[in-house]
Steps between C-alpha positions, in 0.01 A plus 500: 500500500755410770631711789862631418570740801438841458252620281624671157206797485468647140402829476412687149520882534205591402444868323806740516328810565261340759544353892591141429871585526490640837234290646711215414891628593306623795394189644872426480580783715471269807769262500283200684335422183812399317477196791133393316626501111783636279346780309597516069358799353471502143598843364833646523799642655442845440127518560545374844762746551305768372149386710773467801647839511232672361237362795779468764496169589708288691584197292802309341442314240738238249462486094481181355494410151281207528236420749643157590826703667321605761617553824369435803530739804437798237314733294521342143477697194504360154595718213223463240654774318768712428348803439408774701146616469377843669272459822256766463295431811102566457502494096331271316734364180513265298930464583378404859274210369743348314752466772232380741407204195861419448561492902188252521603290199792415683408437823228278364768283292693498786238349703388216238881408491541452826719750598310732727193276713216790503426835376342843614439718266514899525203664358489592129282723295239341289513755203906528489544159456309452194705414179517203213653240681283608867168518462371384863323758740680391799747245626203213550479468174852464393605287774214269412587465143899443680428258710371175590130442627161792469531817673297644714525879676474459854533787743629341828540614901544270788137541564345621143511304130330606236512354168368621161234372261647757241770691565613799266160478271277808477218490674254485209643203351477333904211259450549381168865359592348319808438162396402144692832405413741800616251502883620151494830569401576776742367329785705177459791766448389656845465182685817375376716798611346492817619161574847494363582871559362590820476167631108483560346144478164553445422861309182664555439745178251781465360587169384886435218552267577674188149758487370724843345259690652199305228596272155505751423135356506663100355858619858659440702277229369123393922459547504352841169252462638409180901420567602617835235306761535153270877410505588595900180263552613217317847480634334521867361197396821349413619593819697823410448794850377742223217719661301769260410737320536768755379857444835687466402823664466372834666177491855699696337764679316233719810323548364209328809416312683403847275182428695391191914433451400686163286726311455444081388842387349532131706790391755722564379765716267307649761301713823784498281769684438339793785309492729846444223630801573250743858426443709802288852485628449120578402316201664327254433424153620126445439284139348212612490172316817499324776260546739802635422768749481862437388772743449917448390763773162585419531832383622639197825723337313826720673769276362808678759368810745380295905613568394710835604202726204455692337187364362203720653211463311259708297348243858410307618368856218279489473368191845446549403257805223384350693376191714326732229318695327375186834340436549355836123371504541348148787280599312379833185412286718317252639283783154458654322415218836238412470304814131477617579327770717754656330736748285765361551856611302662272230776692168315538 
């Protein structure tokens, strides 16, 4: 990764009939953050027309053909088809999943060619999406079979990162995925991200406890003696700032987790709750551990507010920033970590 000026910022769609349209041409609205990236929107022409005039929104935008014409200075839209499929905002369809997939293909080969330097993806719908050749339940998943490196879902603030054990798993197949292996795994993951893509030296990490209690030493669940105490212990001792298992139900309303630069939750709900609690409107959902960066606001398509013009967008704004300071951060580490003799400015 090298620095080549101003930031080409992918963005896939996300579902037709949902918010990720206007959440993202929205952010555009303010003409200051065409000065922080050029903006290339995979969809087409006549969508953003449509999402423009229907919502009212002040934007101009330019069609491209390919993503690599971009232009800075503007409002890039690349024509990933030439038809003209309805917007029916707040409906569930199957038409609307298939755009959002073929939007997200794109954008995604885009970004392993080169031609656009990060990505933030507009929400989709899990069920929509579904079909022979896409059988992931979210964008994780796909991007991780994409591109380079393990994924890892990581729900990120200024102040607030949580990562997951297990991310879109049901919750009574939870413990039996949890291995040795994938606490190691995710933690290294965790640490790593910390230091090259928020630029912390030395991470301190918090491990919840999968059962009430983390178990009540083998009272509630023999999980927690058995696999989650053993592996944050042993890479303690190898000098790893891993700390846990901590009970999960009061581990953020005592404020404890201002102790640690993250938080590994063992499931899904387990870390989004609080996360969503403390930070909705703020957060970002980011894909760490790949060898390209992709962002998403961390809410979904919101149907039921769909095409009436009043969505938020500040989670899109910042995972819009975000996206962009993971990239600036990743080409500081890489020179850092080039030339160890040259000053550190890495925190702590």
């Amino acid at each position: 990764m090298k620095d080549k000026g101003k930031i080409k910022l992918g963005i896939s769609i996300g579902d037709l009939n949902g918010i990720g349209g206007e959440v993202a041409l929205r952010t555009f609205e303010d003409p200051r953050m065409l000065e922080f990236c050029t903006p290339v929107i995979f969809a087409s022409n006549k969508i953003i027309s449509e999402l423009k005039n229907t919502l009212k929104l002040n934007i101009q935008f330019t069609g491209i053909n390919e993503p690599s014409k971009s232009i800075s200075g503007k409002i890039n839209v690349v024509n990933v088809w030439k038809e003209a499929p309805e917007i029916r905002f707040g409906e569930e369809s199957k038409e609307a999943g298939t755009y959002a997939i073929k939007s997200l293909r794109a954008a995604v080969n885009a970004l392993k060619k080169g031609d656009i330097d990060v990505l933030v993806t507009a929400p989709i719908n899990k069920k929509n999406i579904q079909d022979e050749e896409y059988g992931f339940p979210g964008h994780t998943d796909y991007l991780a079979e994409q591109l380079d490196g393990q994924s890892l879902m990581f729900m990120v603030t200024d102040t607030l990162k949580v990562g997951l054990l297990t991310d879109h798993v049901a919750v009574k197949d939870v413990a039996e995925k949890i291995t040795p292996e994938l606490i190691r795994t995710k933690v290294l993951l965790v640490e790593n991200s910390l230091r090259m893509d928020f630029g912390i030296r030395k991470p301190r990490i918090a491990v919840l406890g999968i059962n009430p209690h983390s178990g009540d030493d083998g009272v509630i669940g023999k999980e927690d003696e058995k696999v989650m105490k053993p592996t944050p212990r042993t890479l303690a001792e190898e000098g790893h700032l891993v700390f846990g298992p901590y009970a999960a139900d009061g581990f953020f309303g005592s404020e404890t987790y201002k102790q640690f630069d993250a938080v590994l939750a063992a499931y899904h709900d387990q870390g989004l709750i609080p996360f969503k609690t403390l930070s909705f409107g703020k957060g970002v959902n980011f894909t760490a551990g790949l060898s390209k960066i992709r962002t998403s606001p961390d809410h979904g398509t919101a149907l039921d507010i769909a095409g009436q013009g009043t969505a938020d967008a500040s989670s899109f704004k910042e995972a819009v920033h975000m996206a962009l300071r993971i990239y600036k951060n990743r080409i500081e580490y890489q020179e850092l970590t080039a030339n160890p003799l040259k000053k550190q400015k890495l925190k702590r």
